[in-house]
C-alpha positions in Angstrom: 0.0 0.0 0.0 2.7 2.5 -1.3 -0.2 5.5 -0.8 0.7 5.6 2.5 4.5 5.2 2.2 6.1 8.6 3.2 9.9 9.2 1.8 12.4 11.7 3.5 14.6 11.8 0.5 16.6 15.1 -0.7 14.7 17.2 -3.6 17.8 19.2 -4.7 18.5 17.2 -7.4 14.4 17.5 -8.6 14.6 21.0 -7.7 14.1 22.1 -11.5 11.9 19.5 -12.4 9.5 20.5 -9.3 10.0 24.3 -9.4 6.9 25.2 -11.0 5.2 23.2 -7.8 7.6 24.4 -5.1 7.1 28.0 -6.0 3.3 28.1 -5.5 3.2 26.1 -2.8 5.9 27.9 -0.9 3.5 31.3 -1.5 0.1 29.6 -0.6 1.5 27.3 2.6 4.9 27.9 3.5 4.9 24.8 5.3 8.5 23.1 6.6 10.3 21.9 3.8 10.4 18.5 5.4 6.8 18.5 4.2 7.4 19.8 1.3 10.0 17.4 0.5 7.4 13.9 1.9 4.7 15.1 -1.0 7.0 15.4 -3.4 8.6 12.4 -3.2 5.5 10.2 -2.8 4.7 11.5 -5.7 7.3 10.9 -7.8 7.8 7.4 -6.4 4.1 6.5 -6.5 2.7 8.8 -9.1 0.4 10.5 -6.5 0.1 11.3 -2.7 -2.1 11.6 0.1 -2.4 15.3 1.3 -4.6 17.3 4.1 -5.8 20.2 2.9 -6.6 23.3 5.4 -9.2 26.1 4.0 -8.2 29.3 3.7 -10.6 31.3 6.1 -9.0 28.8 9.1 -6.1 30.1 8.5 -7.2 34.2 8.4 -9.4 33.0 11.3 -12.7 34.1 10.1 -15.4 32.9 11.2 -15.0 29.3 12.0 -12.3 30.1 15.1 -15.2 32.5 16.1 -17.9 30.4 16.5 -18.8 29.4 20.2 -19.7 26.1 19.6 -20.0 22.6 17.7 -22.8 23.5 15.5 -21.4 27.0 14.7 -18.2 25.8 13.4 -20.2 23.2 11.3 -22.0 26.1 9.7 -18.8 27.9 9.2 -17.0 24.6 7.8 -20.0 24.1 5.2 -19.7 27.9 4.4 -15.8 27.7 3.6 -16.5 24.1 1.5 -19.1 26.0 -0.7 -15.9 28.5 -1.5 -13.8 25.9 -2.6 -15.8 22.7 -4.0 -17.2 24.1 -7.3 -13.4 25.3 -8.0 -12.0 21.8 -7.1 -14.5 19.4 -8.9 -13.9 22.1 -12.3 -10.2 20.7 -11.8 -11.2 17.4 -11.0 -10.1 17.4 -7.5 -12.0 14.6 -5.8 -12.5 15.2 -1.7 -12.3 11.5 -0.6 -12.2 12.4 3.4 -13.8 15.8 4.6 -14.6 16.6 8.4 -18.4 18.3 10.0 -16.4 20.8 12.5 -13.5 21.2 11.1 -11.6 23.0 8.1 -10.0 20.3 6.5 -10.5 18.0 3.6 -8.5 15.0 2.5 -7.7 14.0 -1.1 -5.3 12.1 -3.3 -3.2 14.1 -6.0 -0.9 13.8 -8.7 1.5 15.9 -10.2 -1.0 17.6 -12.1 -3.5 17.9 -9.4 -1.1 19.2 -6.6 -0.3 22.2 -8.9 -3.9 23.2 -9.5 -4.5 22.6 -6.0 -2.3 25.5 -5.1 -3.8 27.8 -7.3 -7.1 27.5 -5.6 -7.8 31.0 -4.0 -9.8 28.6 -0.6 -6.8 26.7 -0.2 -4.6 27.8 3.0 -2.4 24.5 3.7 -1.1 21.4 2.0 0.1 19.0 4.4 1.3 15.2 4.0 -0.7 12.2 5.5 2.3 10.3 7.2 2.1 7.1 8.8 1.6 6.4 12.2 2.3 3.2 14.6 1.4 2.3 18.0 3.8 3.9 20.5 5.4 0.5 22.1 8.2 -1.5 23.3 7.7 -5.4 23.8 5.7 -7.0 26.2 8.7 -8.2 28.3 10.1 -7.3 31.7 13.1 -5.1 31.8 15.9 -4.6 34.0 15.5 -1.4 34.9 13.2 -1.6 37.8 9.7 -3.2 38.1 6.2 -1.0 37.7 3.8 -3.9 38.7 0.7 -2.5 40.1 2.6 0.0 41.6 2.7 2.6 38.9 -0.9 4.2 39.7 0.6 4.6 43.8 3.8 6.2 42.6 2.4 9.2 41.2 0.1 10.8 44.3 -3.1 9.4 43.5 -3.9 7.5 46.4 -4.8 10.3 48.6 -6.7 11.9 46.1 -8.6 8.7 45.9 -9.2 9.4 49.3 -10.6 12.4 49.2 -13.5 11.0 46.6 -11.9 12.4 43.6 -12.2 9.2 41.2 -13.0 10.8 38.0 -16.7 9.8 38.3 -18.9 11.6 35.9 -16.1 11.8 33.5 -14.6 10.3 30.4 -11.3 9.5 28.8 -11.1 9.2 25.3 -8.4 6.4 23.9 -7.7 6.6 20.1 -6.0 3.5 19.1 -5.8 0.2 18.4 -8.9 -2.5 19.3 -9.4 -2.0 22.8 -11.6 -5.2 24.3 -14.4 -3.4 26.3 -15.4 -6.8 27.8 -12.1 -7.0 30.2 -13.1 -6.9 33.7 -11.6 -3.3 34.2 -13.3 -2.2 31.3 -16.7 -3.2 31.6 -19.6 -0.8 32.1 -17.1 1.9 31.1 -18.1 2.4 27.9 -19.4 5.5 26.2 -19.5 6.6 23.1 -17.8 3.5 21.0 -16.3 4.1 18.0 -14.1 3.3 14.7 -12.4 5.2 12.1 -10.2 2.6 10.8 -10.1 3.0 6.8 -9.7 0.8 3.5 -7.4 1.7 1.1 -6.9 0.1 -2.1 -6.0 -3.8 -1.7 -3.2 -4.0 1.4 -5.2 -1.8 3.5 -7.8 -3.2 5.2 -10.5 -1.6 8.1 -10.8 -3.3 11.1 -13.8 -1.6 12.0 -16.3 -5.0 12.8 -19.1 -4.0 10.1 -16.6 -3.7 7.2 -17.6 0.1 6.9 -15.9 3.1 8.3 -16.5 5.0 10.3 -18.5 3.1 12.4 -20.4 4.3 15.5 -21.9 2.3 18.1 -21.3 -0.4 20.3 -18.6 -2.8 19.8 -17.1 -0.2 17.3 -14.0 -0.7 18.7 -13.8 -3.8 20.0 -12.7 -6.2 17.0 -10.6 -8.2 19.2 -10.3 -11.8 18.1 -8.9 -14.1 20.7 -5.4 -14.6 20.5 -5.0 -11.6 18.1 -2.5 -9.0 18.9 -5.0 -6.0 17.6 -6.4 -5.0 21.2 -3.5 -5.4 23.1 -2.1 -2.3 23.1 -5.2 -0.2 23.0 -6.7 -2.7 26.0 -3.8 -2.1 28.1 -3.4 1.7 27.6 -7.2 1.9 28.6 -7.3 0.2 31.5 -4.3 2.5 32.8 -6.1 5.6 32.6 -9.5 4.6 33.7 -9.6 0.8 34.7 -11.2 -0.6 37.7 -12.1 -4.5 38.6 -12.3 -3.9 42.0 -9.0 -5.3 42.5 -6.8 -3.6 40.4 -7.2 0.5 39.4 -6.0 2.7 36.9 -5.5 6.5 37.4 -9.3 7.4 36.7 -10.7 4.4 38.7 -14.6 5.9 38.3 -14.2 7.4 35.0 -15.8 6.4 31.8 -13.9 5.3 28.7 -15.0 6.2 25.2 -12.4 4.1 23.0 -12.0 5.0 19.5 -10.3 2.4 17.0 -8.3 4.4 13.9 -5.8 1.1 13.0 -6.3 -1.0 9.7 -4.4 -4.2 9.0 -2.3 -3.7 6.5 -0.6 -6.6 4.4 2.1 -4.7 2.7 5.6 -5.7 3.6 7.6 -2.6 2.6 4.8 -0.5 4.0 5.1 -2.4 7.6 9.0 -2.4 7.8 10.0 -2.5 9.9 7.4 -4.5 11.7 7.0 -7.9 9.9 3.4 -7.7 7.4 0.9 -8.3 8.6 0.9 -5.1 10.2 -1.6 -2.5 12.3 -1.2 1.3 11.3 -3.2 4.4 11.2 -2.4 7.8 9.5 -2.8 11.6 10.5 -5.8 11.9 8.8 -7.7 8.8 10.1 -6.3 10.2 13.6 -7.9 13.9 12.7 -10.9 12.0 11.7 -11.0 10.6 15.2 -10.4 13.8 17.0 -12.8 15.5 15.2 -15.7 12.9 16.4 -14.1 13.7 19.9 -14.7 17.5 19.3 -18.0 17.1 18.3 -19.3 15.0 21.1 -17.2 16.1 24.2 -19.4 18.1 25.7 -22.2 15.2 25.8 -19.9 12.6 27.6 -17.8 14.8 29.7 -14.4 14.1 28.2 -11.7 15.9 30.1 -8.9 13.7 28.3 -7.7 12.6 24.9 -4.9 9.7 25.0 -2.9 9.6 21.7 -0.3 6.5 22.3 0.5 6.7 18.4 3.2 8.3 16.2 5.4 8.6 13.6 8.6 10.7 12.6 11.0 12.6 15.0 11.1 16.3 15.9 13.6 18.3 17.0 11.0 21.4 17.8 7.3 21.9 18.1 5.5 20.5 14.7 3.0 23.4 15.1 2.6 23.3 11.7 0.5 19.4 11.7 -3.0 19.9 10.9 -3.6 18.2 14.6 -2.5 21.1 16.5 -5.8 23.3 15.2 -8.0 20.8 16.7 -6.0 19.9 20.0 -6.3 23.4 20.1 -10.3 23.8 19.7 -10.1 20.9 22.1 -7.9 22.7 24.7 -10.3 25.8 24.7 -13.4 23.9 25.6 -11.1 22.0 28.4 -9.8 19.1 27.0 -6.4 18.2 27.3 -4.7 15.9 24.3 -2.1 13.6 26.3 0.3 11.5 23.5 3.4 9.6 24.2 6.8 10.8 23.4 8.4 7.8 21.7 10.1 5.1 22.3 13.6 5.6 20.2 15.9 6.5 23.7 16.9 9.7 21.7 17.7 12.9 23.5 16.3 16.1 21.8 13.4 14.7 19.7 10.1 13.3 19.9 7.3 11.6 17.8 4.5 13.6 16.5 1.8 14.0 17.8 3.2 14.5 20.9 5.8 16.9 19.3 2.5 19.4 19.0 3.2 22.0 21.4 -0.5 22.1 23.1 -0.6 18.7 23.1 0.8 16.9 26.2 4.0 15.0 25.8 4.6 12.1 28.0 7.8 10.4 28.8 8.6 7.3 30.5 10.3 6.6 34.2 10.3 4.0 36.2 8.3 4.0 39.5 11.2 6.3 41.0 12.7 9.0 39.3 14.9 7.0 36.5 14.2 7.9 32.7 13.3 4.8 30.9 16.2 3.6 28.9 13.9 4.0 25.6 12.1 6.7 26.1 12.5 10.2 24.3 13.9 12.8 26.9 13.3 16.3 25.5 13.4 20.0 26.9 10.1 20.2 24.4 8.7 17.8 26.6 5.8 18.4 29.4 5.5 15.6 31.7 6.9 12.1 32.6 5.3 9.1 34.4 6.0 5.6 34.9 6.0 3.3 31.9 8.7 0.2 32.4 6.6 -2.8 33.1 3.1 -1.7 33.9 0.9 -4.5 34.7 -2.7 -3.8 33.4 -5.5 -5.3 31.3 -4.6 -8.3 28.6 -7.3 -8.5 26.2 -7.6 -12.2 26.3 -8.2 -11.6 29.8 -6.3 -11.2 33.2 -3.4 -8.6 33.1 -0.2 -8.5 31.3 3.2 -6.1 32.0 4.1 -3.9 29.3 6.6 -1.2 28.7 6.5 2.3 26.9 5.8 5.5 27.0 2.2 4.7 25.5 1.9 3.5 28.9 3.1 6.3 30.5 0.4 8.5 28.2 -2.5 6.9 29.9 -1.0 7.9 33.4 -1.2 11.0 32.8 -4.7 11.0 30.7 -5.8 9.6 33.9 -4.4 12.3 36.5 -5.9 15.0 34.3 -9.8 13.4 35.1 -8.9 13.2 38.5 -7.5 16.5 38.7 -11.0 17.9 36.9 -12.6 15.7 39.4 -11.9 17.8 42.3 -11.9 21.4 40.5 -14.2 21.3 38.3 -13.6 24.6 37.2 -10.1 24.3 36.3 -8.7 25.1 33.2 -6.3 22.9 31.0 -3.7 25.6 31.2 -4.2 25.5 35.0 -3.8 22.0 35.3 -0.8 21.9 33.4 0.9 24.4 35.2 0.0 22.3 38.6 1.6 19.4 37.3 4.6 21.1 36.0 5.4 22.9 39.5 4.5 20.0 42.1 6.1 17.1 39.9 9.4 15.5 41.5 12.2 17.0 39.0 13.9 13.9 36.6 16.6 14.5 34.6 18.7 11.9 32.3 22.4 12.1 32.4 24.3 14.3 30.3 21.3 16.6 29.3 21.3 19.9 31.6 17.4 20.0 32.7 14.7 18.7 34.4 11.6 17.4 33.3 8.3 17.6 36.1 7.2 13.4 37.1 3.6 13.1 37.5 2.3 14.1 41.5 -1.6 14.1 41.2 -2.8 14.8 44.7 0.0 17.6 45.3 -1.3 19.0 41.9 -4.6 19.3 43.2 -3.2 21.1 46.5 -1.7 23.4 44.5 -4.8 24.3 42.7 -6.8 24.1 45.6 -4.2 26.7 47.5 -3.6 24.3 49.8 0.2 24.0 51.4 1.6 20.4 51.8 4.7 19.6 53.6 6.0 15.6 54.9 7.3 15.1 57.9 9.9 11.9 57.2 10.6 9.4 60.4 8.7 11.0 63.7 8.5 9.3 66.7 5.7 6.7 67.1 4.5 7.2 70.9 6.1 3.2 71.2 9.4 4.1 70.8 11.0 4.6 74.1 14.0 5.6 75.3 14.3 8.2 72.8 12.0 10.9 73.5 8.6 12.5 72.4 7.5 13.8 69.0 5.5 17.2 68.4 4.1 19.2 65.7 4.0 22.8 65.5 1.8 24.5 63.1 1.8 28.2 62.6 -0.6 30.5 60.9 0.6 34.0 59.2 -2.4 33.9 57.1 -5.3 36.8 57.5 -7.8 34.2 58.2 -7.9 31.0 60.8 -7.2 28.0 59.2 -6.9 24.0 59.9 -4.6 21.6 59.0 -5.1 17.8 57.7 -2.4 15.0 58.8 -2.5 11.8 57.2 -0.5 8.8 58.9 1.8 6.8 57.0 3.8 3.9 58.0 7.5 4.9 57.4 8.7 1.7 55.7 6.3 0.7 53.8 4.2 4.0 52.8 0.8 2.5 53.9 -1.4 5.3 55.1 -2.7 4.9 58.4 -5.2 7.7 58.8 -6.5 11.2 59.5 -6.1 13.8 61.5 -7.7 16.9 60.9 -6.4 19.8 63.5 -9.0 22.5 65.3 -8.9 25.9 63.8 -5.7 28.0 64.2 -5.9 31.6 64.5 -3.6 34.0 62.9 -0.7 34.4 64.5 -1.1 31.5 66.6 1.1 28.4 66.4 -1.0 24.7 67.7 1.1 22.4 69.6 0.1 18.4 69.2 2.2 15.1 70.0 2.1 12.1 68.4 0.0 10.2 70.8 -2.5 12.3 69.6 -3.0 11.2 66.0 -2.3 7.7 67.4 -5.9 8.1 69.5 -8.0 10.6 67.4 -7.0 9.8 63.3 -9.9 8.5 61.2 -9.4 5.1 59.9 -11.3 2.1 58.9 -9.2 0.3 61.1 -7.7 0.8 64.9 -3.9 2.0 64.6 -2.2 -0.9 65.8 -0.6 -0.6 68.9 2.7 -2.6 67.8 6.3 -1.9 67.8 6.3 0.6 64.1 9.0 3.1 65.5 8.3 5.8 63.0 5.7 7.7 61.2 5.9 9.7 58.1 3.2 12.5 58.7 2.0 14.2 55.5 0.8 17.9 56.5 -1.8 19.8 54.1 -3.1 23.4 55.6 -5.5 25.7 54.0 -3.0 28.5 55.3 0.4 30.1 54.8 2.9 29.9 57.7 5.3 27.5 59.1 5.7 24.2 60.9 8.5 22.5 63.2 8.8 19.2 64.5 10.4 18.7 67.4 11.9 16.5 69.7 11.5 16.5 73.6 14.0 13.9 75.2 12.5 14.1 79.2 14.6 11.9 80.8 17.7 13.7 79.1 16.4 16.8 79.9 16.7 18.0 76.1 14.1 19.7 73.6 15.3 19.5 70.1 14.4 20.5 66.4 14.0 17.7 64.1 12.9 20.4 61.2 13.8 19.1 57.9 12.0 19.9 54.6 11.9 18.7 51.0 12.7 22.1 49.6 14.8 23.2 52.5 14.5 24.8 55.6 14.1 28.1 57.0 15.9 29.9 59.9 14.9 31.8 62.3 14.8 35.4 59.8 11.8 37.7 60.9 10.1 35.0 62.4 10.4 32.4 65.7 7.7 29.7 67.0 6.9 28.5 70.5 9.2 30.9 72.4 9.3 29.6 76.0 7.9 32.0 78.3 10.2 33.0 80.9 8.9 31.0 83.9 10.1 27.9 82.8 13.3 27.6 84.0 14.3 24.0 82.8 14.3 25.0 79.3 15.2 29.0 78.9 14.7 30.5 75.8 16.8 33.3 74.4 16.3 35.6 71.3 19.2 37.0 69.5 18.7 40.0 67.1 21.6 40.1 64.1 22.1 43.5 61.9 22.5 43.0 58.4 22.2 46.7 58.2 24.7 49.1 57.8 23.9 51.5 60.3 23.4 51.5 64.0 19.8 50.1 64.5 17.1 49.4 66.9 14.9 46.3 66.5 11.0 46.1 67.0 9.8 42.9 68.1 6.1 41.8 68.3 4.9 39.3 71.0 2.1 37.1 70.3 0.0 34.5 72.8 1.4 31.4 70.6 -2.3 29.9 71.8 -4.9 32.9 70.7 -2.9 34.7 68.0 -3.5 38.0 70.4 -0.5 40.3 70.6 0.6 41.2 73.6 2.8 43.8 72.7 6.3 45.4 71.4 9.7 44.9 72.7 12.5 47.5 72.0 15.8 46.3 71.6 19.0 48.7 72.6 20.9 49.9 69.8 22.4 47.2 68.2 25.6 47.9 65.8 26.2 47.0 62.3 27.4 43.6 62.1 26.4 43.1 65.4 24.1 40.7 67.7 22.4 41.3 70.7 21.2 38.4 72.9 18.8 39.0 75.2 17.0 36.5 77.6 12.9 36.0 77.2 13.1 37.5 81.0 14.5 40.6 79.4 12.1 40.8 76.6 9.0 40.1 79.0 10.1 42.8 82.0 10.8 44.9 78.8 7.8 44.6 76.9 5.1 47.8 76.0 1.7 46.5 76.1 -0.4 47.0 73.5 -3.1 49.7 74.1 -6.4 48.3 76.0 -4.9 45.4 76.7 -5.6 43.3 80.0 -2.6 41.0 79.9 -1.3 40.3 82.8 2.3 39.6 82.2 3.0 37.1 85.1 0.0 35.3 83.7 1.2 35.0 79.8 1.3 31.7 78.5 3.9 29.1 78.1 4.7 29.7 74.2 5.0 33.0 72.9 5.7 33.5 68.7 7.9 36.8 68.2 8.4 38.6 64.8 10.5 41.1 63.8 9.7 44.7 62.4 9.9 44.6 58.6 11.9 48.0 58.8 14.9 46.4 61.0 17.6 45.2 58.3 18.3 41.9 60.2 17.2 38.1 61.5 16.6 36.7 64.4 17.4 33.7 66.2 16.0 31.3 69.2 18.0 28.8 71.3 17.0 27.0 74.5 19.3 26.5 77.3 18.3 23.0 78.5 19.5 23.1 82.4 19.3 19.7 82.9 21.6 18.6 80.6 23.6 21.7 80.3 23.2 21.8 76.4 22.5 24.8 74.0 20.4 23.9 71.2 19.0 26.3 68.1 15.4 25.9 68.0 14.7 28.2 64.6 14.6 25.9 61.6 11.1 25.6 60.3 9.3 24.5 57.0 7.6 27.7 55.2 3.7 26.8 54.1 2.6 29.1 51.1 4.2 32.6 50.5 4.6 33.4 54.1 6.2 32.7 57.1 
């Protein structure tokens, strides 16, 4: 089936023999002379070619990109066909493959009949129909660390789960290969069904069950003979993104599935290469075909996501220029994000298209850490990367399989953008994408000098929700003895009380415990809570056991900016420590210190030191807050301090010294135990708090703290 054969071959040597071609097509398209180059040579190796042709008024943006919905840009597309049909059938230009809601028609030309194409005043683009494959590597388990039916836990999701966000009420749509609906993580999913695998000439044959494409309806797209190979890939991507037997889950575990079918079997042996013939590929067009359906009935099944595990060709640089990117785009603006997997080559620098599109989403591989697949395309073009070395999800003959790729990364992510859309449903593709790019764990590949964002679903939902997360690694379970006792400080600078959630997680194996979700915490104020605590109040469906797990990690999500410590009180030692430590790194002590002991208690005296940056002789303001209430209690004055200089002085000093603030009725021998102090923003300097434990005649610095949010 030679039609579809596109050759990359050099055309300076035609360059006289095409020039009357090459000249009006540069003027009308101007399109990448890689393109220029594929028609050209199909054509002179065949004797015609397969070409997409844009219409004109798409590309002035009249008023198809105007219209506000499905059925206006229908009416605009039949206006725009009416300007260029009687032209094309008066130069025998026959439309084979022409599109409801959107500006594009496809056709087969010769020589002949690509020249008087050009001419054609409707005509705005002339673009190439390459060939496309399924994004894959073999279905064998590689070396490089095991996925399992870990993958979906490694990226975040779990808590999200947790909080009801599932995906219900929303679809992913899967263009690719037979996908077998019937699998036990498919089934009930299905909306929508539907085939746009084509016929062409005698090697290329649809797979669409009736014989006739397109094909609508159910069982579209499930042609999935047992022991074929034609569903696997499309069966296993699916249940990835939205799967869900009760057992085992993909991303979207609640959300529907509309799977779309655009590969033909194709019996051509040079056209396969180098896949042995038979064969199963697709084309842009057929693909364009299938995303216009999705356009056109998005809005009736709730699609948030399209997955495109397909592709062809390698880019060095956005392919802006495929006919794709106008309806990815259309698709993006009524919030529908296009998710397509990178390729599978190992290169650095390029990607397949359609991934290479720059509003679509382009997927890379990792393992369940942060490791770069060994085949997968690592690219500063790139958007996102999620796991894809030996996933273990749906077989079509049944049961589940492991499979490698980043067409199984694609889905991942597909997945995380329903969930996401589960819990805002307002959000905006842009947003979203911007949430995933700022809380993903960085990834880089050796020898290339950036960073690509791995997918983190719950965090991205906390950062579109505006809600601060911080982990606490290894704290104390209320068991461990000998050692001391855990606490958690949580400080609020924000205008507005807030609360804080705490899940419990076991610290070697991840498993989350339960919930703890603090009282309300005034501004100002800092809460005070130990472990045994959460041990006794966290919501589970089961008791915490009472055994001998020595740590926790807490994961900490407020609703407000501010800071948070944990620290360490060893009794018997007669030592209070700070156990602060924080993915992003910590904080000192700057304009800000928590839990200041008050100073009545005399085992454990707290001292504030003032430092100048400035360069002048200075005084420092310091504000005194009830660590419980929020209330201020009023100023402290510090003596002139010099440049460069520190002054120390004792929390007796600060409290004898302190003017309260007017109409106040605090009673200073009455304050409480914690006091939180901040420094005047108009002092060039930092502070600094230590504790001098008596008992044990040891000094330790009790600033370092994790920042929540903008503030601290």
């Amino acid at each position: 089936m030679k039609r579809w054969t596109i050759f990359f071959k050099s055309a300076i040597a035609r360059s006289i023999k095409w020039g009357a071609v090459l000249m009006p097509m540069a003027m009308a398209t101007n399109p990448a002379q890689a393109q220029l180059e594929s028609i050209l040579s199909q054509i002179e190796t065949a004797g015609h070619a397969r070409v997409i042709v844009r219409m004109k008024e798409a590309t002035e943006g009249h008023s198809w990109a105007q219209a506000s919905s499905v059925y206006g840009q229908q009416v605009a597309v039949r206006k725009m066909r009416e300007r260029i049909d009687a032209a094309m059938v008066q130069r025998n230009l026959i439309v084979e493959q022409s599109f409801s809601s959107l500006p594009f028609v496809g056709l087969q030309v010769n020589r002949e009949e690509l020249f008087e194409l050009l001419t054609l005043d409707g005509v705005g683009g002339v673009y190439p129909v390459t060939v496309e494959r399924k994004a894959k590597t073999e279905a064998t388990v590689l070396t490089e660390g095991a996925s399992l039916a870990s993958s979906v836990f490694s990226i975040d999701v779990e808590d999200a789960w947790a909080r009801g966000f599932l995906g219900e009420g929303l679809t992913v749509a899967v263009i690719d290969g037979g996908i077998a609906t019937n699998h036990a993580m498919l089934s009930g999913k299905v909306v929508g069904e539907a085939c746009f695998s084509g016929t062409f000439g005698v090697d290329t044959v649809t797979q669409c069950p009736s014989g006739q494409t397109p094909e609508i309806g159910y069982g579209a797209a499930s042609n999935c003979p047992f022991g074929s190979d034609r569903c696997d890939h499309g069966t296993h991507v699916a249940s990835i993104a939205v799967g869900n037997d009760g057992v085992n889950f993909g991303v979207a575990r609640a959300a529907k599935l509309m799977p779309i079918d655009v590969f033909s079997e194709v019996s051509s042996a040079s056209v396969c290469d180098p896949d042995p013939a038979p064969c199963q590929l697709t084309d842009s067009l057929v693909v364009l075909d299938a995303l216009n359906y999705v356009n056109e009935i998005a809005d009736v099944f709730n699609v948030v996501a399209v997955n495109l595990s397909l592709g062809g060709g390698s880019n060095t640089g956005p392919c802006d220029s495929d006919p794709r990117r106008l309806v990815i785009d259309m698709l993006r603006d009524k919030g529908v994000v296009t998710t397509a997997a990178a390729g599978n080559q190992g290169s650095n620098g390029s990607i397949n298209a359609p991934a290479c599109i720059s509003s679509a989403v382009a997927v890379g591989a990792t393992n369940d850490g942060a490791k770069v697949a060994s085949f997968s395309n690592f690219s500063s073009f790139m958007n996102v990367m999620a796991p894809g070395v030996n996933v273990r999800a749906a077989d079509p003959d049944g049961g589940l399989i492991s499979r490698s790729g980043t067409s199984v990364a694609a889905p991942h992510v597909a997945g995380a953008y329903v969930v996401i859309r589960s819990a805002l449903a307002q959000a905006t593709v842009d947003e979203i994408d911007n949430a995933i790019a700022v809380t993903g764990l960085d990834v880089s590949r050796t020898g290339q000098n950036f960073t690509l964002p791995r997918l983190q679903v719950h965090k991205a939902i906390l950062e579109l929700q505006g809600i601060n997360i911080k982990v606490f690694n290894n704290v104390l379970s209320s068991r461990t003895t000998g050692v001391g006792e855990a606490y958690i400080r949580l400080y609020n600078s924000s205008s507005e009380a807030g609360s804080a959630r705490v899940t419990l997680r076991d610290a070697e194996t991840g498993a989350q415990l339960g919930n703890w979700t603090s009282p309300n915490i005034p501004v100002h104020a800092s809460f005070q809570f130990n472990v045994s605590r959460l041990e006794t109040e966290a919501v589970s469906g089961t008791v915490i056991a009472r055994d001998d797990r020595p740590y926790y990690n807490l994961v900490v999500e407020s609703d407000f900016d501010g800071a948070m410590q944990h620290v360490l009180w060893q009794q018997a030692a007669g030592v209070l420590s700070n156990m602060t430590s924080c993915s992003d790194g910590i904080s000192g002590g700057e304009r800000l210190l928590l839990n200041v002991h008050n100073a009545s208690i005399l085992e454990y005296q707290s001292s504030v030191r003032v430092y100048n940056d400035g360069s002048a002789i200075s005084t420092a303001i310091i504000e005194v807050f009830n660590a419980m209430t929020g209330e201020s209690v009023g100023q402290w004055v510090s003596p002139p301090i010099e440049a460069g200089a520190a002054y120390e002085a004792s929390m007796t000093e600060v409290i004898n010294g302190i003017e309260l603030v007017e109409g106040s009725l605090v009673v200073l021998d009455d304050l409480p135990v914690h006091l939180n102090v901040e420094l005047s923003r108009d002092f060039n300097g930092y502070l600094q708090h230590t504790i001098h434990n008596a008992g044990s005649a040891v000094l330790t610095d009790m600033s370092a703290k994790c920042l929540l949010g903008n503030n601290g």
